[in-house]
ROMI-33729 format. One record per residue: residue number from 1; residue in three letters; x negated, y negated, z negated of N, C-alpha, C in turn. Coordinates in steps of 0.05 Angstrom, whole numbers. Layout:
REM ROMI-33729
 num residuo    n_x    n_y    n_z   ca_x   ca_y   ca_z    c_x    c_y    c_z
 NUM     ALA      X      Y      Z      X      Y      Z      X      Y      Z
...
This chain:
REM ROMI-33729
 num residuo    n_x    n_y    n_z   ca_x   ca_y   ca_z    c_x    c_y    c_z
   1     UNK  -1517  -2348  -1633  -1513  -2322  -1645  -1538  -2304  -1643
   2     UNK  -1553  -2305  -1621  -1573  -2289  -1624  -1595  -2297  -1639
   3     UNK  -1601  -2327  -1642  -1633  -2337  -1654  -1620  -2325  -1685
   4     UNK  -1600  -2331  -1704  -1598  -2315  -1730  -1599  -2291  -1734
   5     UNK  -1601  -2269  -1705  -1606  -2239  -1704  -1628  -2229  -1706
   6     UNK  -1643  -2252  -1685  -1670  -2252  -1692  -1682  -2264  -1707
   7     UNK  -1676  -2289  -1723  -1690  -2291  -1749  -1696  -2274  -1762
   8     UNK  -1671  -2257  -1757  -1665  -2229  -1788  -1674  -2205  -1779
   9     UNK  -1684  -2202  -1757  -1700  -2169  -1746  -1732  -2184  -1757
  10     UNK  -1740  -2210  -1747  -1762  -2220  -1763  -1764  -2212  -1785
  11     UNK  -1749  -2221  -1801  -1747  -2220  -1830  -1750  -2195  -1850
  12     UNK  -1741  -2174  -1831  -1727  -2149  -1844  -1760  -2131  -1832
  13     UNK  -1776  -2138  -1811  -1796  -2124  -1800  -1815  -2136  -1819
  14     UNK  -1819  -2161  -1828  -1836  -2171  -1846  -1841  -2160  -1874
  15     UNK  -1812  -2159  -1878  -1812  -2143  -1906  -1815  -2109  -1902
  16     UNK  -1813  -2100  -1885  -1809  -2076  -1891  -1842  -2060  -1883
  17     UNK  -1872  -2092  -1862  -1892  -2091  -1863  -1908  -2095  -1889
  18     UNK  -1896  -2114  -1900  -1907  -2112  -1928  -1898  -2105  -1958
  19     UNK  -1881  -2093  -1949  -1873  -2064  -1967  -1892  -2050  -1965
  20     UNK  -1898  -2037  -1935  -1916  -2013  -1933  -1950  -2020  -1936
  21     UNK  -1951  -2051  -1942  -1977  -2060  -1945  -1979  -2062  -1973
  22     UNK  -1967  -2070  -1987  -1970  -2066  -2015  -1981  -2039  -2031
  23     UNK  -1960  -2014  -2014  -1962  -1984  -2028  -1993  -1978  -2015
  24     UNK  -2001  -1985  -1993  -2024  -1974  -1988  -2045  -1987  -2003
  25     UNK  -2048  -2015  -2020  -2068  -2029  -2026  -2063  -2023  -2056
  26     UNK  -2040  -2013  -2066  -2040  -1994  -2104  -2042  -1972  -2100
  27     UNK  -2044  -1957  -2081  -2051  -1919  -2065  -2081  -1928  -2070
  28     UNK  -2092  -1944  -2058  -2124  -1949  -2050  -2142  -1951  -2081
  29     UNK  -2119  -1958  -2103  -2131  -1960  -2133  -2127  -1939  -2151
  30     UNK  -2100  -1934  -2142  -2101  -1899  -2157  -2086  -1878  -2136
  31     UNK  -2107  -1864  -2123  -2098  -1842  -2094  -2080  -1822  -2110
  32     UNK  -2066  -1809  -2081  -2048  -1793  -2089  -2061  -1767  -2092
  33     UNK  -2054  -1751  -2107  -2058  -1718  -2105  -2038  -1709  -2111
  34     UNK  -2047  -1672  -2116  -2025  -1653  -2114  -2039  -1634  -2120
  35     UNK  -2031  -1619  -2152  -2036  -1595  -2166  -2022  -1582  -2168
  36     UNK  -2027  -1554  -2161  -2000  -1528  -2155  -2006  -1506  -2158
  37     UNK  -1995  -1485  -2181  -2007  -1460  -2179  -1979  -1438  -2171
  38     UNK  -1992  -1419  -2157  -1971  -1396  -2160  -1986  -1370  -2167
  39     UNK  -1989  -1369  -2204  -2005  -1351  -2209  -1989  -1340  -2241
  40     UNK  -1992  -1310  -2249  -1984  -1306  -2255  -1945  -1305  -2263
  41     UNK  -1930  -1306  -2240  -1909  -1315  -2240  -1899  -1338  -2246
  42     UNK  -1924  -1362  -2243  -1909  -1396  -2247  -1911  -1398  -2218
  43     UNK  -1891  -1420  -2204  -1891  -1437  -2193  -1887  -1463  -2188
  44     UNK  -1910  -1480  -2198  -1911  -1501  -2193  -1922  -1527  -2174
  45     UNK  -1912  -1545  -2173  -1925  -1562  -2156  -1927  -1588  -2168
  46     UNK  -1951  -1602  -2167  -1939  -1636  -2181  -1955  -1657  -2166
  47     UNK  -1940  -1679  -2158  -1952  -1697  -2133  -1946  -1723  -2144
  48     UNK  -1983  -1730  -2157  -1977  -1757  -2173  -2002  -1770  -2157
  49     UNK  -2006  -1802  -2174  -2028  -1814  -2166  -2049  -1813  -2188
  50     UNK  -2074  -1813  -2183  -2095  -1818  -2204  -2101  -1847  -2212
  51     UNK  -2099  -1855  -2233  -2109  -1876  -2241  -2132  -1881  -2246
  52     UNK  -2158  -1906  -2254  -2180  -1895  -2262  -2190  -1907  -2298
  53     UNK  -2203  -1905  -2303  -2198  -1906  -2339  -2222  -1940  -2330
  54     UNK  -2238  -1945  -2315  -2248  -1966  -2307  -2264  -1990  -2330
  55     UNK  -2270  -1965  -2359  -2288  -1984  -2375  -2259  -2000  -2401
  56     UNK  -2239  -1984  -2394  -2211  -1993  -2412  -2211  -1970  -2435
  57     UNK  -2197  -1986  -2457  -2188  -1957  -2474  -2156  -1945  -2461
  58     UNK  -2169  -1923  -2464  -2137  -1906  -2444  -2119  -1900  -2476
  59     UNK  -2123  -1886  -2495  -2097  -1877  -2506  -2110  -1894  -2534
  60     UNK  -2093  -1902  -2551  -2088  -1902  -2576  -2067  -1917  -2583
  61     UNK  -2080  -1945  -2612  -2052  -1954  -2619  -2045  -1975  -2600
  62     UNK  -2013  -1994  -2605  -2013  -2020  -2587  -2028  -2044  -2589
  63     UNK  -2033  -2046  -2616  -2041  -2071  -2630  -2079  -2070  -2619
  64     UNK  -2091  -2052  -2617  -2124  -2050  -2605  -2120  -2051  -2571
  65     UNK  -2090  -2058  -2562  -2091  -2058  -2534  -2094  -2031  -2515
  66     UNK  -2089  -2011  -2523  -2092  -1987  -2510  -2083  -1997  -2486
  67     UNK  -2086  -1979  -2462  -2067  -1988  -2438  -2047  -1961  -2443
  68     UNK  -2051  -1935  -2451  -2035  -1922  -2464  -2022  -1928  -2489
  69     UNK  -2006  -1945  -2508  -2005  -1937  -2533  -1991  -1906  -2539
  70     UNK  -1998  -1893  -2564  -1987  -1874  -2574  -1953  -1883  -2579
  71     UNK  -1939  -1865  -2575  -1911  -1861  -2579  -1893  -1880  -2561
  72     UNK  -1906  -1882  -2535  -1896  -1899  -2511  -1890  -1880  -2488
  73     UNK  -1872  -1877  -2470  -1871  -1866  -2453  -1876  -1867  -2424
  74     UNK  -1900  -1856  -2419  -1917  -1859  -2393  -1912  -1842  -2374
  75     UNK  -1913  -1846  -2353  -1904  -1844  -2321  -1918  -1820  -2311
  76     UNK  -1940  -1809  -2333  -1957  -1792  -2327  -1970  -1792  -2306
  77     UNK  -1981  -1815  -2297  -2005  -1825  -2270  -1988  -1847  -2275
  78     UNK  -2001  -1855  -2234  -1989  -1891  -2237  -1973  -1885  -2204
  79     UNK  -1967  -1904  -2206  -1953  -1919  -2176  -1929  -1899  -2188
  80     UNK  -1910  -1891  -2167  -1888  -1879  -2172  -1880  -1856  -2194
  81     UNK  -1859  -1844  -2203  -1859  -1829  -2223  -1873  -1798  -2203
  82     UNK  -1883  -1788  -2239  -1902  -1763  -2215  -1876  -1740  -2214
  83     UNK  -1878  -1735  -2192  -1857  -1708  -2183  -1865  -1678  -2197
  84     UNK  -1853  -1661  -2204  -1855  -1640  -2213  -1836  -1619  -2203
  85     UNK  -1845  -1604  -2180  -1831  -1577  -2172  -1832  -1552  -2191
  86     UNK  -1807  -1548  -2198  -1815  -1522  -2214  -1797  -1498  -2202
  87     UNK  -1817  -1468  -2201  -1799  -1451  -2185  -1786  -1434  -2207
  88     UNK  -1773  -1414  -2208  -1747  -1401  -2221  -1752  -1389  -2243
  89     UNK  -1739  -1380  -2256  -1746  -1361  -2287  -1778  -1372  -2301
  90     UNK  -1773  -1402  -2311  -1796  -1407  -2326  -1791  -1422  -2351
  91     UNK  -1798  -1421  -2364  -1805  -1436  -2396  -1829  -1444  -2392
  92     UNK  -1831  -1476  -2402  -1848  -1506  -2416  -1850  -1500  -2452
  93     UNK  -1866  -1495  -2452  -1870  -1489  -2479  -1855  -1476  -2507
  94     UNK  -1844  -1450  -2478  -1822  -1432  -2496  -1793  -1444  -2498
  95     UNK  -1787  -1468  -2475  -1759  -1478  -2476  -1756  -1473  -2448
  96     UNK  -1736  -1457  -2442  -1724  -1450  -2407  -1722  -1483  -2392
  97     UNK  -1727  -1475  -2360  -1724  -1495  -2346  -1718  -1487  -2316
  98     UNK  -1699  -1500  -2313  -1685  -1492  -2286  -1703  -1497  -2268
  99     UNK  -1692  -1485  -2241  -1711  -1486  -2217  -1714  -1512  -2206
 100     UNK  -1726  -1539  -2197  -1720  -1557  -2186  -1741  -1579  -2186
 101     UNK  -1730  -1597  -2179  -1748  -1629  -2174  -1744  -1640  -2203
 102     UNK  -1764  -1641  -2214  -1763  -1674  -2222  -1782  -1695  -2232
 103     UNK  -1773  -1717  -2236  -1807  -1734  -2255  -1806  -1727  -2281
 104     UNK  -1845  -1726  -2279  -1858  -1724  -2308  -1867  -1737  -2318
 105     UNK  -1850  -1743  -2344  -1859  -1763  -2360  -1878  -1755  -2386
 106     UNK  -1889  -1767  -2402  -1907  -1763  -2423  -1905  -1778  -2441
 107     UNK  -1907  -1774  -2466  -1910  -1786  -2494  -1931  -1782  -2509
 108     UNK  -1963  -1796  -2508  -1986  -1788  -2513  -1979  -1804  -2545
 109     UNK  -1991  -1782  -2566  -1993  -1781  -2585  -2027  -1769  -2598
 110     UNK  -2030  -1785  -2621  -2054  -1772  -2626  -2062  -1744  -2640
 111     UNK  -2045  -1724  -2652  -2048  -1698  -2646  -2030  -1676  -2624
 112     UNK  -2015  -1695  -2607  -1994  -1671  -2594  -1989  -1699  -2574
 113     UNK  -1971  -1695  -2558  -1957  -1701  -2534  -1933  -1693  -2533
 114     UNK  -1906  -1705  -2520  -1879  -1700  -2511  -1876  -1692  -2490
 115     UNK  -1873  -1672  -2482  -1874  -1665  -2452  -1845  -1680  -2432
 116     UNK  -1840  -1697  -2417  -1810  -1696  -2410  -1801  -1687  -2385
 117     UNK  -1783  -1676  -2375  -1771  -1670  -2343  -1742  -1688  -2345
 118     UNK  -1747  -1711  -2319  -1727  -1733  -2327  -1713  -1719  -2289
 119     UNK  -1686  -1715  -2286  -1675  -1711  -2261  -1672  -1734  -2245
 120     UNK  -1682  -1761  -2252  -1676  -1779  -2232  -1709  -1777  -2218
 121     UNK  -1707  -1770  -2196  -1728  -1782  -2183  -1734  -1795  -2155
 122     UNK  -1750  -1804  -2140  -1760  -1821  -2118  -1760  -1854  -2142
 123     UNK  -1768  -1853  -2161  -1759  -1887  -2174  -1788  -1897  -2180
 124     UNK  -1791  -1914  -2176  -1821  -1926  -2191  -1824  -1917  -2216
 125     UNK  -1849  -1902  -2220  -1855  -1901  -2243  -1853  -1914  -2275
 126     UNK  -1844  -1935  -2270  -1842  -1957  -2294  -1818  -1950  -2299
 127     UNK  -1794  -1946  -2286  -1763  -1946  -2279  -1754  -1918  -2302
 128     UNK  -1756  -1918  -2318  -1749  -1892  -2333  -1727  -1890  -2343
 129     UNK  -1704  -1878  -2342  -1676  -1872  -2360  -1676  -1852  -2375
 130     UNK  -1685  -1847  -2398  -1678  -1821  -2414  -1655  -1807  -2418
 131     UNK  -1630  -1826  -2408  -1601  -1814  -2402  -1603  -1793  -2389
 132     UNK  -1626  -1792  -2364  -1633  -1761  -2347  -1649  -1744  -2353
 133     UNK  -1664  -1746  -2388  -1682  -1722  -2392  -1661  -1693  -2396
 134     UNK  -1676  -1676  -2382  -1668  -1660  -2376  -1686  -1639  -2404
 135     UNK  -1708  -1637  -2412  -1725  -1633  -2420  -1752  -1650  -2434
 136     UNK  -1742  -1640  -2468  -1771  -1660  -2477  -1781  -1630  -2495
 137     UNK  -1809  -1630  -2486  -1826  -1609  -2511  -1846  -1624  -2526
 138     UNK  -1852  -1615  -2545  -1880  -1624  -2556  -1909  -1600  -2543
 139     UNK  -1923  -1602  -2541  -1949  -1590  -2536  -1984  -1609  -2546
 140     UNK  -1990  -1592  -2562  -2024  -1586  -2561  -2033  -1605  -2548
 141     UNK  -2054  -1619  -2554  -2074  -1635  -2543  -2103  -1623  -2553
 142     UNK  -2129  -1632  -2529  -2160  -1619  -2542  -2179  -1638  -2531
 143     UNK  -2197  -1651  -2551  -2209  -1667  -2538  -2236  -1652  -2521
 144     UNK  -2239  -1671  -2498  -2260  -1665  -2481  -2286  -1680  -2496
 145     UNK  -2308  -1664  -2486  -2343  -1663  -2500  -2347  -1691  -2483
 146     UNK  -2334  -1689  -2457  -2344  -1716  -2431  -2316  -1737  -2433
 147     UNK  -2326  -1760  -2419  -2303  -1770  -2413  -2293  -1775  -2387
 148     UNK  -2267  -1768  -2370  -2252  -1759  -2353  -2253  -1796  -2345
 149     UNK  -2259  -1799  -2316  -2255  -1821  -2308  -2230  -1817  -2293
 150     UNK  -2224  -1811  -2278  -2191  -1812  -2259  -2176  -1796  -2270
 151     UNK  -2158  -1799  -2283  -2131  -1776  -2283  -2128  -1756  -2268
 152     UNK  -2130  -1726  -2291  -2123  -1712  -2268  -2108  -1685  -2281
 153     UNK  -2091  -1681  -2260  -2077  -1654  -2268  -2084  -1623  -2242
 154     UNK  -2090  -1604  -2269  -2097  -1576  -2263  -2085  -1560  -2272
 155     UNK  -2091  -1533  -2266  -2079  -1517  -2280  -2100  -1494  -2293
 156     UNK  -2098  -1477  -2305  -2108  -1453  -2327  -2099  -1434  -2334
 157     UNK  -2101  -1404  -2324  -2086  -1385  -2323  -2101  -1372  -2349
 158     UNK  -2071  -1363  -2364  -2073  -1355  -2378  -2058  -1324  -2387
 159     UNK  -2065  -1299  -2404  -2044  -1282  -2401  -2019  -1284  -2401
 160     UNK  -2007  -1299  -2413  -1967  -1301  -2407  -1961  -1326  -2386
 161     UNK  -1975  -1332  -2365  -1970  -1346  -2352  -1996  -1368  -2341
 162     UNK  -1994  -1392  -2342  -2003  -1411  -2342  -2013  -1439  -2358
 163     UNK  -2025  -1451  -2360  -2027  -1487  -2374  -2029  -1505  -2356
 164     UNK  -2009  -1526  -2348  -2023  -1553  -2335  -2031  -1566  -2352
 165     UNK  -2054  -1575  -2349  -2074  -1589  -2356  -2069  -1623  -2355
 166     UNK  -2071  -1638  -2365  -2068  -1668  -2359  -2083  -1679  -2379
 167     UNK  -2109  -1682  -2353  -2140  -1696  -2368  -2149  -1719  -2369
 168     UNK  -2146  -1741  -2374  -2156  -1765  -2370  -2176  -1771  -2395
 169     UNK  -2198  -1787  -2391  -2219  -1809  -2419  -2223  -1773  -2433
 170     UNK  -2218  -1771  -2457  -2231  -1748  -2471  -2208  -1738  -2481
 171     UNK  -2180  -1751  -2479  -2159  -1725  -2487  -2146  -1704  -2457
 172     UNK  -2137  -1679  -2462  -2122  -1665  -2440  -2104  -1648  -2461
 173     UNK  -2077  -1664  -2449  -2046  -1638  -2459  -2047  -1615  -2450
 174     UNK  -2034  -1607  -2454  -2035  -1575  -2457  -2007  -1566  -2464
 175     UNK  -1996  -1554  -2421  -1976  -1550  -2423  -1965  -1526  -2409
 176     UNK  -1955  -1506  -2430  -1963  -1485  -2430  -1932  -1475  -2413
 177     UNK  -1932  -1453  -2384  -1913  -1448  -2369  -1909  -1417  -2368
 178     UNK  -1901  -1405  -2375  -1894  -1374  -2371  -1867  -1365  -2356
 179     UNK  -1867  -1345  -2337  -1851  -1328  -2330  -1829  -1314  -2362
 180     UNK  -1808  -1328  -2350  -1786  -1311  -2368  -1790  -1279  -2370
């Protein structure tokens, strides 16, 4: 009775070592960050990983191999879905959004973007159910003069609020947050 207890504390310590060896060795390819403003009456927070664009084409069609194609829905970074804290009385591009957690998803398009807030979150990024969008907008895209090697999200204060920013290769969305 005991050697099959301990087979299985083996077993269960093994896996649960290289679980945590795996996330640190896809962390080590695209690191985690965290962009957050509390300005002009937004509050936000968003805690994704950076990918790196590494000599690949990042957005266009499927058929030229994008690693983005247009009208696919991306995880908005990599490794897990990216989290998005949002604090109270705000509108995403003039559509209200409750106070709360959730993942941000994206729909890169070549003049605009889908903005999404999906309520399922802690899920791997790949793992997407649109049964839980809570929120899809369209928003503005501008290309950059340089090209953006790691993914990254900022923000840009603007008079009715704020923009996060989401810059990667030479496009950045443009997603515009204001105080109700």
């Amino acid at each position: 009775m005991k050697r099959p207890l301990l087979i299985l504390l083996v077993v269960v310590i093994a896996g649960v070592i290289g679980f945590a060896g795996m996330r640190m060795y896809t962390k080590s390819f695209s690191p985690e960050a965290v962009a957050e403003t509390s300005k002009n009456g937004v509050n936000v927070k968003v805690t994704y990983s950076k990918p790196s664009k590494k000599g690949r084409l990042i957005f266009g069609r499927e058929q030229d191999n994008a690693l983005l194609p247009y009208g696919k829905v991306w995880r908005t970074g990599a490794n897990e879905a990216t989290i998005i804290e949002i604090g109270s009385g705000l509108t995403i591009a003039g559509k209200p959004v409750q106070a709360g957690t959730y993942s941000l998803y994206s729909v890169p398009g070549q003049g605009s973007w889908k903005i999404i807030l999906n309520s399922e979150v802690g899920q791997w990024g790949t793992n997407y159910n649109d049964g839980k969008d809570v929120l899809r907008v369209e928003v503005p895209i501008r290309i950059r003069s340089s090209v953006q090697e790691l993914f990254d999200i900022y923000f840009e204060e603007i008079p009715t609020g704020v923009n996060m920013i989401l810059s990667w290769d030479q496009t950045e969305a443009i997603v515009p947050f204001s105080h109700k």
